[in-house]
N, C-alpha and C positions, 0 to 999 in steps of 0.2 A: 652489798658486798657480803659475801659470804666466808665464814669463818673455820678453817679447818680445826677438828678436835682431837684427832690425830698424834700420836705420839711416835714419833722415830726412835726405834731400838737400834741402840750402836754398839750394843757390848755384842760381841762373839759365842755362837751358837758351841754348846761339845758336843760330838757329838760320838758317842759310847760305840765301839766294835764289836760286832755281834759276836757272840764264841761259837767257835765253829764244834758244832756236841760231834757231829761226825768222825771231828779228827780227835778229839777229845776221847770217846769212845773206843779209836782204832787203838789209841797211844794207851789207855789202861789196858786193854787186851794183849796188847803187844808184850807190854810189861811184866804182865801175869805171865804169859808165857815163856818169856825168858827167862823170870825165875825159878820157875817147873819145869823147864826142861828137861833137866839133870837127874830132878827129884820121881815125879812122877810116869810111869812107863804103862801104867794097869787103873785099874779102879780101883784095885785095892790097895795101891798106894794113894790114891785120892783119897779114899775112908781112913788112914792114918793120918791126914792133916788137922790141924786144931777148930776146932768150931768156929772160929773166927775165919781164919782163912777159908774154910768153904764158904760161911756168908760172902765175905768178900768178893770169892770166883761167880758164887751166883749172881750177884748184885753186878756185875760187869758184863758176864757173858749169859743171862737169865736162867740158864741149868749147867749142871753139871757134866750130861753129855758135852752140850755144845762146846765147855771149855775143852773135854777132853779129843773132840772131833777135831777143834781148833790144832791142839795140840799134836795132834798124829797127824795135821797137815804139814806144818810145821817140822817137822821129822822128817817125814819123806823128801820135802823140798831141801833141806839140806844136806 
């Protein structure tokens, strides 16, 4: 006869949701831009903001063009 060595697991698997960076990424951009809307028009209102806040817009949207391209999309469409 042979002997199984086998162990049956019976507690319940978690199992973790992946984060979606896609929508994660869209929603900081979004945000960023909602805030500046008002504020910035120009790039030289972009070079008035605090060095902080540009790290920020870069680290979101990876230059400062693109935030401001984002941003004059943004514009038009509404």
């Amino acid at each position: 006869m042979i002997q199984s060595t086998q162990q049956t697991i019976v507690e319940p698997i978690e199992i973790a949701l992946p984060i979606n960076t896609a929508t994660t990424e869209i929603n900081e951009e979004s945000l960023l831009i909602d805030k500046y809307l008002t504020v910035i028009k120009t790039r030289q209102d972009l070079l008035k903001l605090s060095t902080e806040e540009r790290t920020e817009i870069k680290r979101v949207f990876n230059s400062e063009f693109r935030f401001l391209s984002c941003l004059q999309d943004k514009i038009k469409n509404n």
